[in-house]
N, C-alpha and C positions, 0 to 999 in steps of 0.2 A: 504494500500500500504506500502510495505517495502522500507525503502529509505538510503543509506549508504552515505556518503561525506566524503572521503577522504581526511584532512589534516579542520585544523582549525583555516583555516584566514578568511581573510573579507567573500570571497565568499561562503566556505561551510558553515560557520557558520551562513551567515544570509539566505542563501537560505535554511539550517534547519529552521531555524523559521519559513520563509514566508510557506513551507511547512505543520509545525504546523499548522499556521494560518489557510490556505486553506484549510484541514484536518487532525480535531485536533486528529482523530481517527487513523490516519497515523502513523506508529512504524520510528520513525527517527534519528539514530546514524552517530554522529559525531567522527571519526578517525583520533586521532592525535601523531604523533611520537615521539612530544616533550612534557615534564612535563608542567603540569600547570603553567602558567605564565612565559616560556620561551620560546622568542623568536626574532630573529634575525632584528635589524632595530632600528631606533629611533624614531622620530615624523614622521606620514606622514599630507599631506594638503589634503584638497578638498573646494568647491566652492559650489556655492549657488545651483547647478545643482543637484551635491549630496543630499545636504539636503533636494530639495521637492521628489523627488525620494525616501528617506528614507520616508518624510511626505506623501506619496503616499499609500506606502504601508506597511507603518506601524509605524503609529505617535509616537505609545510608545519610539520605538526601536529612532527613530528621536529626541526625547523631551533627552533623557539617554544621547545621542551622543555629542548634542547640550550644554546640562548644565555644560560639563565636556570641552567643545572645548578652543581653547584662538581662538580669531579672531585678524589677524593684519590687520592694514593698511597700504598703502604705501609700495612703494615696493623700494629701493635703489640701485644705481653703483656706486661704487668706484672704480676707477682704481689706484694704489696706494696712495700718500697722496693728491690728486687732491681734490677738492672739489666734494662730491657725487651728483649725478644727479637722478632728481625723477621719477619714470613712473604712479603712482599712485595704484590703484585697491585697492581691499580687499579680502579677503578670508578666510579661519580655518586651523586650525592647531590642533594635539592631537596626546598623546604618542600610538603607534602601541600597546605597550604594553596592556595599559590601555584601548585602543579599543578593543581588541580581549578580554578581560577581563568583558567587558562590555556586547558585542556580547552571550558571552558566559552565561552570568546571565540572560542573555535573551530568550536563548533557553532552559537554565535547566530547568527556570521558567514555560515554554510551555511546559514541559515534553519534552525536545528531550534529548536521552544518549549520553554526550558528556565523551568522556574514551579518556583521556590522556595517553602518556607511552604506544602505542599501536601500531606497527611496524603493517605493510601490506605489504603483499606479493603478489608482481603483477602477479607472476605464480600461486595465490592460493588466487583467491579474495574474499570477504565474500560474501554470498547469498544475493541478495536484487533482489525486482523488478525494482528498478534503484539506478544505481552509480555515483556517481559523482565525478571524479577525479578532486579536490580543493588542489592539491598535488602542486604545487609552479613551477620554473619557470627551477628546475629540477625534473619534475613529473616523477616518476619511473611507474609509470600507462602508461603514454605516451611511452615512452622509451620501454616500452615490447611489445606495440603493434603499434609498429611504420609505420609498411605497411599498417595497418587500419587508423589512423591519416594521416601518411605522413608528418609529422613537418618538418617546418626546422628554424633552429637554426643558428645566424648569429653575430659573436663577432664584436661591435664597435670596432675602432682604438685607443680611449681614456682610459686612466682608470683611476680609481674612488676609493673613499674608505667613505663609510658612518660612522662619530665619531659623539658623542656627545662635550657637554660644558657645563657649568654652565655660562659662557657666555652669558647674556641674549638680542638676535638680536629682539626686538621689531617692525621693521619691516621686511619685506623679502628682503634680504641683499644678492648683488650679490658683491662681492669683489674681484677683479684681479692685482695680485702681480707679476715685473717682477723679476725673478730671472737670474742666470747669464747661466742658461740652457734653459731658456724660461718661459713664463708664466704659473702663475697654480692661479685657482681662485675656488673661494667658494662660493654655495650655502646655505644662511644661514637663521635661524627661530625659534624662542623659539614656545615651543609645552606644557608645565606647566611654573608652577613659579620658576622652577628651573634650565630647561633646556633645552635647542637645538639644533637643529643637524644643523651639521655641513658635507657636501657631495663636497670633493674637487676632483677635477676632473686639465687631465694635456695631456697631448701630449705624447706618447712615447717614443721620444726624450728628452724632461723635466726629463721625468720619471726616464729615466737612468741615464741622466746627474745629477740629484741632488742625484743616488745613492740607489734611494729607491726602486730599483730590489734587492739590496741585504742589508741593513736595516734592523737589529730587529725591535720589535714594540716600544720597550721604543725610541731607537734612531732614529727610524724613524716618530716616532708624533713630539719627539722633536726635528727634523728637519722641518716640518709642522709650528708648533710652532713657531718657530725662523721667518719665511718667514710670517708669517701671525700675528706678535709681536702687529702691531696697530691697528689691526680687533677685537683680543681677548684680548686685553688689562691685559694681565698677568694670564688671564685664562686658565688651560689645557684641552686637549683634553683625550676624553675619549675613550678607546677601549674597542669589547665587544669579541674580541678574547682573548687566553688564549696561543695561537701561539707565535712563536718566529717570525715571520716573518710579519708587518703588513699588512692585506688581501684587497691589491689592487685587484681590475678586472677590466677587459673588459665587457660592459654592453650585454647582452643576450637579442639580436630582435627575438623571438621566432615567428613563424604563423604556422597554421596547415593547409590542403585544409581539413580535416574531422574534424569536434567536436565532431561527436559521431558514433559510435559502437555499434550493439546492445542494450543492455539496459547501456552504459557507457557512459558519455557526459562530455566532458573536460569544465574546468570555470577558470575564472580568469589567474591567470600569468602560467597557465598549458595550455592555450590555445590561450594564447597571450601573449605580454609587449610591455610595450611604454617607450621609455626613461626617464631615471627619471627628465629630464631638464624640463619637461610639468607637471610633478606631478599627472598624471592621474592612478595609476596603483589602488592604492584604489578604487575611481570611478567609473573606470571601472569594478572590482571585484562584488562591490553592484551591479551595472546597470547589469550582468550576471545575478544575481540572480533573479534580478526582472524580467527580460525578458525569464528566463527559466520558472517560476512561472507564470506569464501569456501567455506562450505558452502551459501551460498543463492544465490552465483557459479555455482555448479555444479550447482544440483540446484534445478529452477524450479518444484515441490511441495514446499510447507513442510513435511509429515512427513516428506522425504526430507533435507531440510537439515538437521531439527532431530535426526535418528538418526545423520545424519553428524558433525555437532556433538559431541555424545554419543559415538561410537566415538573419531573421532581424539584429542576433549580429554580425555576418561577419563585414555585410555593415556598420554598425553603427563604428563597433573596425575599421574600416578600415580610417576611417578621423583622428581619434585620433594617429593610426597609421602613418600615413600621416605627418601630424604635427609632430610628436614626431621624425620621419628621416630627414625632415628639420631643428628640432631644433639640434639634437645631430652631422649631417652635418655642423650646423652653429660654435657650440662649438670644433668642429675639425677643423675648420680655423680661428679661435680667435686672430690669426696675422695678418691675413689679413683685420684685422677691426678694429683694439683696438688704433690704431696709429692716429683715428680720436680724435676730442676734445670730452670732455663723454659726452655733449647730444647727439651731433650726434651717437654715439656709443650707447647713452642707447635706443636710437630708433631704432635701425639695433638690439641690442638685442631684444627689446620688437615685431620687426615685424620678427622674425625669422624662425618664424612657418610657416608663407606665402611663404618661396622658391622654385621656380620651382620643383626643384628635387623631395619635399615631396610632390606637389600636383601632377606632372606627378606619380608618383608611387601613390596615392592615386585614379587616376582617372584609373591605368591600376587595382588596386585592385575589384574598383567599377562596372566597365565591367564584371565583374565577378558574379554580383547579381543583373544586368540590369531587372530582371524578372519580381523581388519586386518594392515598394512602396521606400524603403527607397533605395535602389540601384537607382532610375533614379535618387531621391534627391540629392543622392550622387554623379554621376556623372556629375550633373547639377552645383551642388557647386564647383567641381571641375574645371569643365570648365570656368566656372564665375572665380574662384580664378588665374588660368593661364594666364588668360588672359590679368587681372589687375597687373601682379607679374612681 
């Protein structure tokens, strides 16, 4: 079988392998647009979910993941110099960089061709008996066959900007500073021994008011900077733009009603996202790969893998997405909660994925894949979850 994956993050690259794995006889190229070892982002995290899921279906690839991860505990709020309040948990953390770098010594090893420096053109695809568009969460694959996917793409109210630090946040550090335009606070987490990222997110009103619409990059970290003086304790921020202007956004709720096309089947942030306030978009990326890999275990007609694919991943992305509208909902009325004392506040944070909103849209997503197995689960959760919320 000829098998192409489009772009070279979590999902294509380990769904090459798993590939290998299943059929080492299988010819398997990995296409990606950026040079080797460039690419956009800082640490990401995942949970103990990921890891057996890796150790599931493929312990080497899990042991590689694993030896290189930092693991924090504890999770912190600070609402400016107040005293921080605890939520606990644990979970991993590891540089994007150095994961896709990993991924990638993994598939070479298995014989898949992974070619760098290699633009695709979505009018002019390469021959394969299946495609996988692993093209990111502006897939040019999607984008040209739009009336077959049928996406739709939806900009949160907030914007965001993902920097680094050498700042080292030992545990996972939520931090909320008021300024005289409003609040802006930070998601924070060391990801090696040097460094961590840092994901400050603001209101659009904040946004303008401190200015940073129109902000070069040097003056506009070091206005960041300034506002977050007792969080980074004399530490600066790092950008990995080369822009004059620093690259705020609005975060991208991508859904599709199709993941596949003929022999093309969208993965990871090309066929979905979840806010980054839940930390799932890795996660998620693997758990595609694994779930296309054994849907084509099971069902030896590609149309029948790629509709399996489709049902079970739907329903499954559909809870994560769920959560992740409640949580990025709860961070767009940050005023209307932050006035309490911080526990009560770190607990309205810590239960924020529970809100109405995100399980009624989770539970009309789930209607949707009532047929399957993991569809009634899912509506069944949902219903449970509404009702307690």
């Amino acid at each position: 079988m000829k098998i192409v994956c489009v772009g070279a993050g979590p999902a294509g690259l380990y769904f090459a392998i798993l590939s290998k794995l299943r059929d080492p006889a299988a010819e398997v190229t990995v296409l990606e647009r950026n040079p080797r070892g460039v690419t956009y982002g800082w640490g990401v995290v995942f949970w103990d979910d990921m890891v057996h899921g890796l150790r599931g279906s493929d312990p080497e690839t899990a042991r590689m993941v694993l030896a290189d991860a930092n693991q924090w505990h504890d999770q912190e709020v600070h609402i400016g110099g107040e005293r921080p309040a605890h939520m606990g948990g644990y979970g991993y953390s590891i540089g994007r960089t150095h994961l896709l770098n990993l991924l990638t010594a993994r598939a070479e090893a298995l014989g898949v061709d992974v070619r760098f420096d290699t633009e695709v053109d979505p009018a002019a695809l390469p021959d394969a008996d299946l495609l996988v568009a692993a093209d990111g969460v502006n897939s040019r694959i999607r984008s040209r066959y739009t009336d077959e996917f049928k996406p739709t793409v939806e900009s949160g109210r907030n914007y965001y900007i993902w920097l680094g630090t050498r700042k080292l946040f030992n545990v996972f550090t939520f931090a909320f500073e008021r300024t005289p335009a409003g609040w802006v606070w930070l998601h924070g987490y060391r990801f090696n021994d040097e460094h961590s990222t840092c994901i400050f997110e603001c209101t659009p009103e904040t946004w303008k008011g401190l200015g940073l619409d129109t902000l070069d990059t040097d003056a506009g970290l070091a206005k960041i900077q300034d506002v977050f003086a007792r969080e980074l304790g004399g530490h600066e921020l790092i950008s990995q733009s080369g822009g004059t202007k620093t690259p705020w956004l609005n975060f991208a709720d991508v859904t599709n009603q199709n993941w596949h096309h003929e022999n093309m089947v969208l993965m990871g942030d090309a066929a979905h996202t979840t806010h980054f306030s839940i930390g799932s978009g890795t996660k998620l990326a693997v758990e595609d790969a694994i779930g296309l890999d054994q849907a084509m275990k099971a069902h030896s007609a590609l149309p029948d893998a790629l509709a399996a694919y489709q049902r079970d991943r739907s329903a499954a992305v559909a809870v994560r997405q769920g959560s992740a509208r409640a949580s990025s909902a709860w961070f767009e009325n940050v005023a209307q909660h932050i006035d309490t004392d911080p526990v009560r506040f770190a607990y309205a944070l810590r239960t924020r994925r529970e809100q109405p909103a995100g399980l009624s849209w989770m539970l009309h997503r789930a209607t949707q894949y009532k047929a399957g197995q993991v569809g009634r689960r899912l509506i069944s959760t949902a219903k449970r979850r509404l009702k307690s919320a």
